[in-house]
Residue, then its C-alpha position, 0 to 999 in steps of 0.5 A: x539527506x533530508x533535513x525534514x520528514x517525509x510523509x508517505x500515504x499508503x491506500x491498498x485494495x480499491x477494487x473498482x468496478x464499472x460505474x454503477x457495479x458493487x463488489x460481491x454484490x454489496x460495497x460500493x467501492x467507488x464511493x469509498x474511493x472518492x472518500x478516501x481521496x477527500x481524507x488525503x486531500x483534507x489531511x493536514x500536513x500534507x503528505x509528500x506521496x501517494x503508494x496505491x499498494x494493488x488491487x486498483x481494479x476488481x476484474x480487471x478490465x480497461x473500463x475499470x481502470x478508466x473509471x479509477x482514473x476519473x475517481x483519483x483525477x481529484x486527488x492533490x498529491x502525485x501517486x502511484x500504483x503497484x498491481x495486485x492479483x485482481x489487476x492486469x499489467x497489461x491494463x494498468x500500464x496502458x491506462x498509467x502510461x506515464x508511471x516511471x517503471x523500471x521494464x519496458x515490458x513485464x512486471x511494473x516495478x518502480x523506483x521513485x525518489x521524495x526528498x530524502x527517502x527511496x520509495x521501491x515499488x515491486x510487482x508481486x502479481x501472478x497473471x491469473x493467480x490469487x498469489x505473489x511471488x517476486x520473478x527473477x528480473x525484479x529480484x535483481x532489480x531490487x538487488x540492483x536498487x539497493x545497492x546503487x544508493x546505500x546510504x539512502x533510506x528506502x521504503x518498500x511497497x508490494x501487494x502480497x505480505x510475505x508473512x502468514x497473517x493467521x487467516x487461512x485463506x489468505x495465508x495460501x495466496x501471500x508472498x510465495x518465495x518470501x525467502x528470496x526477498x528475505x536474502x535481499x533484505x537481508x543485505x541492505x540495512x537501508x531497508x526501513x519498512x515493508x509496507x503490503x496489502x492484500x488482506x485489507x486489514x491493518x497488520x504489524x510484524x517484523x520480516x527479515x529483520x524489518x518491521x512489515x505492515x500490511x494496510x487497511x482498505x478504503x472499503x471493506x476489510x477481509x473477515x478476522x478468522x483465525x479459528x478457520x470457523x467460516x468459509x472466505x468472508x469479508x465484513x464492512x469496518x471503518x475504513x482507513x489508510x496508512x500514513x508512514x512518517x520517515x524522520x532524519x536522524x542517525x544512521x537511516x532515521x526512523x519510520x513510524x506508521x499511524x492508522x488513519x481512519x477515514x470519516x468524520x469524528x466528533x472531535x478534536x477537543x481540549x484537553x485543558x481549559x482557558x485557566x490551563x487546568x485538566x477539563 
């Protein structure tokens, strides 16, 4: 097992368009792309891994992806990507064909080893639908997954939560058969952290007994309406990405995720002046 920890960033819910488009008419996603990869890049450690958790187009099409590929090409850390109900399996593997998936047709599951942590990318897309749901094949495989390795901690990565958010038309399109996933989960305490996207807003709760996240966006965050009083809205927030930090210790070591806004701060400053008392 690893001697050091592992740094995982996680960016979730691009949404590119064609050059020169903005989705709904009003983000620039593309730009929020190319700040975010400067953030990673500038980010000091380094982390060891990149997870792109879905939504990597917005139509989806293989223009779209092409242009993603021109957009992450300055990226200096190795990546990867899962799909998420605005991108194509059929696309996204045509224009990533180098990826490690676990099929050589169907759902784009990945398995991905950095140091001493198992990273499980699973596939939770519906062609042509908003929500998830986790096909037979991947279920095995994720059973398969876990079992072969059980002494090894793992990190699981998805699009769709399987949890309810509290944002009611999100909550219809999550995870549809969260209860299957669950029942793996439940027999490998390997399993140190679930980490989603899809609502585009920084989340935290506990799924069958592991704490579960659900990342920020780069762009633009789905509007906090947990009183059902708007139509399906967004709002323009800070963006930010998710930095999960494993640490070897006893048994599978621990996880902990930090919220990384992206841009420019005033600040760091000290806290203490030259003479060591409190400014």
């Amino acid at each position: 097992m690893s001697s050091r920890p592992v740094r995982i960033a996680q960016i979730s819910d691009l949404h590119i368009k064609p050059p020169g488009s903005l989705a709904y008419g009003r983000v620039d996603t593309a730009k929020a792309l190319e700040r975010c990869v400067a953030a990673l890049n500038e980010f000091d450690p380094a982390p060891d891994f990149v997870v792109i958790s879905g939504d990597l187009a917005d139509t989806p099409s293989a223009e779209e992806y092409q242009y993603l590929k021109r957009l992450l090409a300055p990226l200096k850390l190795p990546f990867a990507g899962i799909p998420g109900n605005h991108d194509s399996r059929e696309l996204m593997r045509a224009a990533l064909p180098s990826a490690s998936y676990a099929f050589a047709a169907g759902a784009l599951n990945q398995k991905i080893e950095v140091d001493g942590l198992d990273l499980l990318l699973l596939d939770s897309s519906v062609n042509g639908k908003p929500h998830g749901q986790l096909d037979g094949p991947t279920l095995q495989w994720l059973d398969t997954t876990l079992a072969a390795a059980p002494d090894r901690p793992a990190l699981l990565f998805l699009h769709h939560p399987p949890f309810k958010a509290g944002i009611w038309h999100m909550d219809r399109q999550n995870l549809l058969n969260a209860n299957e996933l669950a029942a793996v989960i439940r027999r490998y305490p390997r399993v140190q952290l679930i980490a989603t996207g899809h609502i585009h807003r920084a989340t935290l709760t506990m799924f069958a007994g592991v704490p579960t996240t659900i990342c920020p966006a780069p762009n633009h965050a789905v509007d906090l309406d947990l009183a059902k009083l708007r139509e399906p809205s967004f709002k323009v927030e800070p963006p930010a990405f998710h930095l999960h930090t494993w640490f070897p210790g006893e048994g599978f070591g621990t996880v902990v995720t930090h919220h990384v806004p992206i841009g420019t701060f005033d600040g760091p400053h000290p806290f203490f002046g030259a003479d060591g008392k409190l400014l």
